[in-house]
N, C-alpha and C positions, 0 to 999 in steps of 0.2 A: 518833559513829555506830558500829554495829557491824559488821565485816566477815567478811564468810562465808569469808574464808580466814583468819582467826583460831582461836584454839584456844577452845572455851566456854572462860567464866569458871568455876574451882574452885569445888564446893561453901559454903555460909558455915560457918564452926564452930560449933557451939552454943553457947550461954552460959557454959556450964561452961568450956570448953574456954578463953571468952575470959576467965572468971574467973581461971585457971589462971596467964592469961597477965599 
């Protein structure tokens, strides 16, 4: 469950990016 005193979740990377990886 998610909680409103958490930080959002980061952006996802783009495919490249997880190509990269």
């Amino acid at each position: 469950m998610w909680d409103a005193t958490m930080a959002p979740p980061p952006p996802e990377p783009p495919d490249v990016s997880r190509r990269a990886v």
